[in-house]
Phi, psi and omega in degrees: 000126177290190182302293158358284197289313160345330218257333157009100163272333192251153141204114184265131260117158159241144222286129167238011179195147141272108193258339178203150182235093164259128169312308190294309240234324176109338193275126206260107137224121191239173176257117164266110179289097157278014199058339164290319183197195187259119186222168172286143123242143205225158148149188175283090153238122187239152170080023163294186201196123166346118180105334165245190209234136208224174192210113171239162191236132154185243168190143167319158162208163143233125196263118196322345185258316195266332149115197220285140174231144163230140194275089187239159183307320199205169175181173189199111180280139178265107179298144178312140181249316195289181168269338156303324185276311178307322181277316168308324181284303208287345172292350199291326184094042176277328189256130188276125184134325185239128167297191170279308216266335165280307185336298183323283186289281232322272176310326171288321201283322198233015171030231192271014187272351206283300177297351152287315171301295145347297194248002178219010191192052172288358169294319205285009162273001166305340179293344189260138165303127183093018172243151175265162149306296190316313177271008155335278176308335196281312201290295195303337187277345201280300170351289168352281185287312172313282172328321203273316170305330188274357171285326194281329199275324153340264200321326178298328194277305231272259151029338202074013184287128199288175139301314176311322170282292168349300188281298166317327144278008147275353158304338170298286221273296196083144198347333163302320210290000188259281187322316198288317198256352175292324210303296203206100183296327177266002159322311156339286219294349177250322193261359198216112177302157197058033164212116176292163163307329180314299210254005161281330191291326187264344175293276175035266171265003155297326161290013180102336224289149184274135171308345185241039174238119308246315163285347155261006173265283214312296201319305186278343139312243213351316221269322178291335179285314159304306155315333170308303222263328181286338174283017194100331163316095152265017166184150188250130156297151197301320182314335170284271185329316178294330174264342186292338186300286187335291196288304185292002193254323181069071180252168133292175160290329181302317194281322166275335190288298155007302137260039128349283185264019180266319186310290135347317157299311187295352198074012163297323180252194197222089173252152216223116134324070190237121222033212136357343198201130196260129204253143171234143199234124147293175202302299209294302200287335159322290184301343164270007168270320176299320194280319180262008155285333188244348170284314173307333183300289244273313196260027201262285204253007166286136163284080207294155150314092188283135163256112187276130195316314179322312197283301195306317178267043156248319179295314233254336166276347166294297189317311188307306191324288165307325188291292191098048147185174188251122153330129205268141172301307181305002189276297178309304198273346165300301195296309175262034117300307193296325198280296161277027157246166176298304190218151179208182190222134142218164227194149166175187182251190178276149194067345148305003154092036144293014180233330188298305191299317173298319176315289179310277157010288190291345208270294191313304212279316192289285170328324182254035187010054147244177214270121186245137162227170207220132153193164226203156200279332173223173189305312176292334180302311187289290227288355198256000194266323164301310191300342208246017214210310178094341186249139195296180153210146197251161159289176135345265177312270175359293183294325174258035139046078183279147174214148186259177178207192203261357176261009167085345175280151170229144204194151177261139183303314212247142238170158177269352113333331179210072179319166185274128167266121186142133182261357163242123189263044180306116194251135179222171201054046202269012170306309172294334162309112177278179161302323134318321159255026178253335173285329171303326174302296162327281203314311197305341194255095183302066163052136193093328178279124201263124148283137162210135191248118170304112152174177170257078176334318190277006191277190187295154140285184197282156190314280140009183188243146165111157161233081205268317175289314181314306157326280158176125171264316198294338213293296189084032165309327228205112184330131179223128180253087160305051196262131221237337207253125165295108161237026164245080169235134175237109188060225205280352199307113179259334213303297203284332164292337176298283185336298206305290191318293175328313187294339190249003177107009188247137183309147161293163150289112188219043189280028181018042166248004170276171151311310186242034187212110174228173169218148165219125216286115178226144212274301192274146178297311163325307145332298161297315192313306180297323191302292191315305201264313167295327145348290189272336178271339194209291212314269182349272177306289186328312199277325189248346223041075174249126189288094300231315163287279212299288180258034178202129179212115172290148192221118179217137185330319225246111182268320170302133137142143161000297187235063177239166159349295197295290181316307187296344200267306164342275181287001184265357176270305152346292197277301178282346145241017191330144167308114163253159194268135179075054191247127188253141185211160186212143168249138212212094167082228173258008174277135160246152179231147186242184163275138191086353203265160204256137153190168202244153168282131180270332169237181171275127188216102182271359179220037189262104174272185177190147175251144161288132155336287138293038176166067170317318192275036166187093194269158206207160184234193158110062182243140197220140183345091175117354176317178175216155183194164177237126160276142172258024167190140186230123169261098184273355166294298174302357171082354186290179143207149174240139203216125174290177198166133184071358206065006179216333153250174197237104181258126165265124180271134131310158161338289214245049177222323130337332185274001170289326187281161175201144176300141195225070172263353188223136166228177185272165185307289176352297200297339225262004165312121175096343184237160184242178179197141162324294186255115203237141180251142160212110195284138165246104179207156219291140163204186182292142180348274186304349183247078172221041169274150161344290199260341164305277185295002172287283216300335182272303202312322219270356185268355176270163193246320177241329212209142162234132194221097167295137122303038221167221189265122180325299186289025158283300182297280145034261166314329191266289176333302159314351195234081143343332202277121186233130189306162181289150151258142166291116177199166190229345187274018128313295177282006171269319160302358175264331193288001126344040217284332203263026155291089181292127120293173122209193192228091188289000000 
């Protein structure tokens, strides 16, 4: 291949060959006669077909294995003119119904008029013998449905629109979607997954559409509340909201504020009044604060079986008994507060004795023979909550059993109609819990069911929108078992005093005379980098065995930036997966990804399946946000990648469900929440203000089991221990649970 043909942006031809196809997705790769040669072309092209003839825009590449492809971006199919080119596309078996031998008389009856007969009088093919009127017609909708993607990608394509976006609304919409996208462009942005306000703004305004007009004021109000809620919000004051809307729309504020309340009136927002200042909320998050303010009320004031404390420290002295040790008093008065309320809370830092107290719990609850269930906001969360519990424990979603259903909704099965079976719910890690799955939760918990919510008020809040455990504990709404006092250090182990000390605002100990806890001072982001990477590649392992994938994770505030996510993950792949030759790697966006590489899912994807290993015949759907995985296996012709999980399930990613993954030789402090790791890395270097906090760094020392090794600069540790300061969350469901008035609390 020359230089030239490299440099390529067009290439043009006819399709002789399909070598692979995915329906869902559009990802194509076939062969093309350009009349100089034969050439590969790959990318999302959906519904090409043998026999025509395309114009594709994109740019060489060469792929070690398979040799030169061109990758292309767009396309525009050229339709058959001849009776030659027309019997060749319709023999292809593109249109369902027609063969090589219907193809013939198709074409001997109606020559180069026959795709005008397709598409505009597909009854007159009934005139050929062996065709019915039914399937006639069964031919023109197929025709149809052919015709109707390539007008959408067509239209799309003016606009920068991929085929790959293209072809998903038209799977939304369908022959509808070009009237769908004249009307109201910004419609996308709501119904049709993976497509943002951003890019309905830019079809929007690439039609002409005016920047002040009604479907795009809703639309960018909506789009600023959502992004809020990805920041933690589940509501913005109008003050707020109104200039950020402002600025993205590139409006006045008069012009948004204006429409407000037409907004509230359509029911898109929720504005809400408190003292002085007005918070506006969608709809969804409004109603789940209201919803789990008053399910808390409900189960507050249900009348339980009362348990009398003599019988319950008659049980908490059998359980000692069996263990072989005693509950610390504050321990004590946790475990019956949990035994004699509906709902209770105990929150506490690490080695205080939250796990001692679930045990005891499930032990006492097992003896007055009820039904205990355990479950935890992710999957790593659950599997650390069964070993250390003793007892399976399920997620969140696992539990209130999510199902897709065949119209595309998605719902959780369990529901106040189809209740949680079980007379005790214990939820741990409940820090990481949003506002959304903690009502989903609520509803699901049938009258009677005593709840106890598990977790470290000082950890991170949730990913999710909302604060919800902090919320309340703060309310004072609600029992709360406070625990302050360390009664787990094994031998010389500062890690969990370190934890501590950070949490009250006192510098760790970092005189590298303990076992597991070190620092070590290095100046240049370079420096940590390089530092970081013999950590992991030789010093870690040779000495400690700690396996390099497994058991050691670096952890940083920070995804950008010198000593960030990206650069460690880059380089730390280098050293512990480097390209070996006849090794399959794939690039999916800007990731390369190999076989063996550690890598993690970035959303919640509830219908993404996986087969157990030792058990193909028992599938399952559910890989959700922060999972860790290893990929075995890469098809880079088929676009897969297959990824292990759990050591036990096998999930295969498409092209475009790959874009869920990301490399996790490194994660941010955020992701690593709810998980524990042998070994924890944490580079200390200047980043921005807010992620140089308190509690950022409580939350990574608190993911380690043996060991923590800072890197970098001291008065870096310093500054986060000083700095107190954490972004706000907007959140309301502190105060609805106080509007509760008539709610006995107290507080241990």
């Amino acid at each position: 291949m020359s230089h030239q043909r490299e440099s390529s942006t067009k290439e043009t031809g006819l399709i002789t060959e399909i070598i692979y196809h995915n329906a869902d997705n559009g990802y194509t790769v076939c062969v093309v006669d350009t009349s100089e040669e034969e050439i590969v072309v790959v990318g999302s092209l959906p519904m090409l077909s043998v026999g025509e003839k395309a114009t594709f825009t994109g740019k060489w590449a060469f792929h070690q294995t398979h040799g030169p492809q061109f990758k292309a971006d767009y396309y525009e199919t050229i339709m058959p003119k001849t009776c030659a080119d027309i019997l060749r596309y319709l023999s292809s078996g593109v249109i369902k119904g027609i063969r090589a031998v219907t193809a013939k008389k198709i074409v001997d009856k109606f020559g180069d008029e026959t795709l005008n007969i397709l598409a505009g009088e597909p009854l007159r093919l009934a005139e050929i013998k062996g065709i019915s009127e039914k399937k006639a017609k069964e031919i023109g909708d197929c025709y149809a449905s052919q015709i109707g993607v390539r007008d959408v990608v067509i239209f799309l394509q003016r606009y920068s629109i991929s085929p790959h976006v293209a072809y998903t609304i038209y799977k939304k919409y369908g022959l509808s979607s070009i009237p769908v996208i004249k009307h109201n462009p910004y419609i996308l942005a709501e119904e049709v997954h993976g497509i943002g306000f951003k890019t309905a703004d830019s079809i929007a305004l690439g039609m002409g559409y005016d920047p002040s007009s009604s479907f795009r004021i809703t639309a960018g109000v909506k789009y600023a509340l959502g992004e809020a809620s990805l920041n933690g919000h589940t509501n913005l004051p109008k003050d707020i909201l109104v200039p950020e809307a402002a600025t993205l729309l590139g409006l006045k504020g008069e012009i948004i504020d204006a429409n407000i309340s037409r907004l509230s009136m359509q029911g898109d927002l929720v504005v809400e009044r408190v003292g002085r200042t007005d918070y506006l909320y969608l709809p969804i998050f409004y109603n789940s604060e209201q919803s789990c303010a008053r399910l808390l009320s409900k189960m507050i004031k249900f009348c339980y079986e009362p348990m009398k404390e003599k019988t319950i420290n008659k049980l908490i002295a059998k359980s000692e008994k069996a263990r072989g040790f005693l509950l610390a008093p504050r321990q004590k008065e946790a475990v019956m507060m949990a035994a004699t309320n509906g709902v209770s809370v105990v929150t506490g830092g690490p080695g205080t004795g939250k796990t001692t107290i679930i045990k005891t719990i499930i032990s006492i609850m097992e003896d007055l023979d009820m039904t205990i269930t355990l479950a935890a906001p992710t999957g790593r969360a659950a599997k650390r909550m069964t070993e250390m519990c003793e007892n399976q424990a399920v997620t969140i979603h696992r539990l209130l059993e999510y199902n897709r259903e065949s119209n595309g909704t998605q719902r959780f099965m369990r529901d106040e109609n189809n209740p949680i079976h079980g007379d005790v719910i214990i939820i741990d890690e409940m820090s990481m819990v949003d506002t959304l799955i903690f009502n989903a939760l609520l509803k699901a918990i049938k009258p009677g069911t005593r709840l106890i919510l598990v977790g470290d008020a000082d950890q991170l809040p949730s990913v999710g929108a909302g604060n919800v455990l902090n919320d309340i504990i703060s309310s004072c709404c609600l029992p709360v078992a406070k625990l302050d006092t360390i009664y787990r250090q094994q031998g010389d182990s500062t890690i969990i005093i370190n934890a501590h000390r950070i949490n009250k605002g006192e510098y760790p100990i970092i005189d590298n005379n303990s076992s597991d806890f070190f620092f070590m001072g290095r100046e240049s982001a370079e420096e940590i980098t390089e530092t970081i990477k013999s950590l992991c590649l030789t010093r870690l392992p040779s000495k400690y065995g700690y396996d390099p994938l497994i058991d050691i994770q670096v952890l940083t505030p920070m995804r950008r930036s010198g000593v960030g996510v990206n650069v460690f993950n880059e380089e730390l792949q280098q050293v512990l997966n480097p390209k070996k030759p006849g090794q399959a790697e794939i690039y999916v966006g800007h990731n390369c990804f190999r076989v063996g590489d550690k890598v993690m899912q970035t959303k919640n994807n509830y219908d993404m399946a996986w087969t157990f290993i030792d058990a193909p015949d028992s599938p399952g759907s559910g890989v959700f946000n922060g999972d860790i995985g290893y990929i075995t296996k890469i098809s880079v012709l088929d676009g897969e990648i297959t990824v292990l999980y759990d050591g036990e399930k096998v999930t295969v990613y498409n092209m475009e469900s790959a874009q869920e993954l990301e490399l996790a030789y490194a994660m941010t402090i955020h992701k690593s929440q709810g998980s524990e790791f042998k070994a924890i890395i944490i580079p200390m270097f200047q980043s921005a203000p807010m992620l140089q906090n308190r509690n950022l760094l409580y939350t990574a020392v608190t993911r380690a089991r043996e060991m923590v090794i800072l890197v970098g600069k001291e008065y870096i540790i310093r500054t986060m221990v000083d700095n107190i300061s954490e972004q706000k969350r907007y959140s309301g469901l502190k105060r609805r649970i106080e509007d509760f008035k008539d709610l006995e609390y107290w507080s241990l």
